[in-house]
C-alpha positions as CSV (number, residue, x, y, z in Angstrom):
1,X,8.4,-12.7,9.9
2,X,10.8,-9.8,9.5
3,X,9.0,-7.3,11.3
4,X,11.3,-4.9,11.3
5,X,11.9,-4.6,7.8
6,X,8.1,-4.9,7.4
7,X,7.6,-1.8,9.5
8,X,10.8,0.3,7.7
9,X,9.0,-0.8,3.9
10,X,5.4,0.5,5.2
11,X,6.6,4.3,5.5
12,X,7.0,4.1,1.9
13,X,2.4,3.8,2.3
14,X,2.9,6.8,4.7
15,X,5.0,8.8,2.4
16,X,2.7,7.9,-0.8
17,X,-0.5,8.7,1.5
18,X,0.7,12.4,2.1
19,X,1.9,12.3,-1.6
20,X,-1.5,11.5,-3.0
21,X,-2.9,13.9,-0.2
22,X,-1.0,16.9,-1.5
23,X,1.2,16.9,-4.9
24,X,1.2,13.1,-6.8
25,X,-1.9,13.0,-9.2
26,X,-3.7,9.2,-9.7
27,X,-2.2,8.5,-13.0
28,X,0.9,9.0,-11.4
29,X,0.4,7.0,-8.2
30,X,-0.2,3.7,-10.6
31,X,3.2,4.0,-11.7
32,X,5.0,5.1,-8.4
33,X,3.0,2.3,-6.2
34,X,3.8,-0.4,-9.2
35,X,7.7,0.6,-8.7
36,X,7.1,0.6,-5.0
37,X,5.9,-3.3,-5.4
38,X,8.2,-4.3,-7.2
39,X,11.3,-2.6,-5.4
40,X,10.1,-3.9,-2.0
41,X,9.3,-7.5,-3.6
42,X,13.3,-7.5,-4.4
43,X,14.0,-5.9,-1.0
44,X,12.0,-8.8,1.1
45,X,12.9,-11.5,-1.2
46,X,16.7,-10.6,-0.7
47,X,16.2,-9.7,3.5
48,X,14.3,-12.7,4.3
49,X,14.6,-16.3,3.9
50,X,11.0,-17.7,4.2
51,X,7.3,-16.7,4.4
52,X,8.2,-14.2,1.6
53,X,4.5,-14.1,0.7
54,X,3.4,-13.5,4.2
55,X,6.2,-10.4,4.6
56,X,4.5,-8.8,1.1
57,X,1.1,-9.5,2.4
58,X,1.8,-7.8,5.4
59,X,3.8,-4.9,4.1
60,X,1.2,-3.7,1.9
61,X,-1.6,-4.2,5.3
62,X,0.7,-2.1,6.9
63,X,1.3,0.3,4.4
64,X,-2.2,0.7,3.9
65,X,-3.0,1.7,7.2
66,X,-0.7,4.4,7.3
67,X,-3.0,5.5,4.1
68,X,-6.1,5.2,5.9
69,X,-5.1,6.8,8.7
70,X,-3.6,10.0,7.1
71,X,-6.3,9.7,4.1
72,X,-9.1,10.1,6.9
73,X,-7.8,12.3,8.8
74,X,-6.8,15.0,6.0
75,X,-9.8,13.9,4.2
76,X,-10.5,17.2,2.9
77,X,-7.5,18.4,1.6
78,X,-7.6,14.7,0.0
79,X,-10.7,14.5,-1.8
80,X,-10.0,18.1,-3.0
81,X,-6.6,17.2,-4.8
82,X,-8.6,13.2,-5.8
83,X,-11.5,14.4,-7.1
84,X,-12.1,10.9,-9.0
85,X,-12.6,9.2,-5.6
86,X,-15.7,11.0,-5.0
87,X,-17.1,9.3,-8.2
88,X,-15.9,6.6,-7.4
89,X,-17.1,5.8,-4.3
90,X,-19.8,7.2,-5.2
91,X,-20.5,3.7,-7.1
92,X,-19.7,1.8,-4.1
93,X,-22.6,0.6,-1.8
94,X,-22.9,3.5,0.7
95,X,-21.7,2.1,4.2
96,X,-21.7,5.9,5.7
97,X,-20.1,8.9,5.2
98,X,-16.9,8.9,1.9
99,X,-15.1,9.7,5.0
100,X,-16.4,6.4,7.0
101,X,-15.6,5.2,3.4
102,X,-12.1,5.5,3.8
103,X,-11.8,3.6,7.0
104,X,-13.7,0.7,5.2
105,X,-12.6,0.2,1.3
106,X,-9.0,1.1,1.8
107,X,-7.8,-1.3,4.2
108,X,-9.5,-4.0,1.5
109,X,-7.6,-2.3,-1.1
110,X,-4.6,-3.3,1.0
111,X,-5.7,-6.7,2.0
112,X,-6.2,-7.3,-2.0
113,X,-2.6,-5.1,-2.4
114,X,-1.1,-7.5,-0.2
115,X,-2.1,-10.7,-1.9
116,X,-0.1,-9.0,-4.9
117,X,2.9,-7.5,-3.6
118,X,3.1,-11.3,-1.7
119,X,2.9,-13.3,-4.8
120,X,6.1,-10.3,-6.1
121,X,7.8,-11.1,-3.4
122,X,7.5,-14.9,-3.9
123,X,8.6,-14.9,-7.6
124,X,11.1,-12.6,-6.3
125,X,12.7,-15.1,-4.0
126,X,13.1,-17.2,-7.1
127,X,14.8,-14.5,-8.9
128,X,17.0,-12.8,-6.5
129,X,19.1,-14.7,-3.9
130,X,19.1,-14.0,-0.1
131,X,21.2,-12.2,1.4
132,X,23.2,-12.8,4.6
133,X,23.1,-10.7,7.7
């Protein structure tokens, strides 16, 4: 595991999480995070030279706790510039509070993230070749 290059990819989740805190609306977070994905599946894939899935997986973990943790604790100014995640989770089985929410649905959403930007990373590694140090 490269965890180093894990770590330095995951502040790409903490710059999107103040991002979709203050100025990048949702339509325009799909498109940014898909670029994300896909430039980090070409960074791992080139910087490593195994468990490219496990390096994606846990990327996307670790950049989704950097958006939990600044989601929940700017939670206001959040859902007042994501007003669509109040209808949204107001669909979701009520666990507590759409702050408690937050601590619970979005580290799943990473988990789930991770499984994708993994399999990028993997098909990545059969497109790009590795890079020595």
């Amino acid at each position: 595991m490269n965890w180093n290059l894990i770590f330095s990819l995951s502040l790409l989740g903490l710059l999107m999480a103040i991002g979709t805190t203050f100025l990048i609306p949702f339509i325009a977070a799909i498109f940014i995070w898909l670029l994300i994905f896909l430039v980090c599946a070409i960074i791992i894939a080139k910087k490593t030279d195994e468990l490219y899935f496990l390096n994606g997986l846990f990327t996307a973990i670790a950049m989704s706790l950097w958006i939990t943790l600044l989601h929940f604790l700017l939670f206001t100014k959040f859902i007042f510039a994501n007003a669509w995640v109040t209808e949204t989770t107001a669909k979701l089985p009520q666990i507590g509070s759409p702050r408690v929410m937050i601590l619970i649905y979005q580290p799943l959403i990473g988990i789930a993230s991770g499984i994708v930007l993994g399999l990028l990373t993997l098909a990545a590694s059969k497109l790009f070749k590795h890079e020595e140090a």
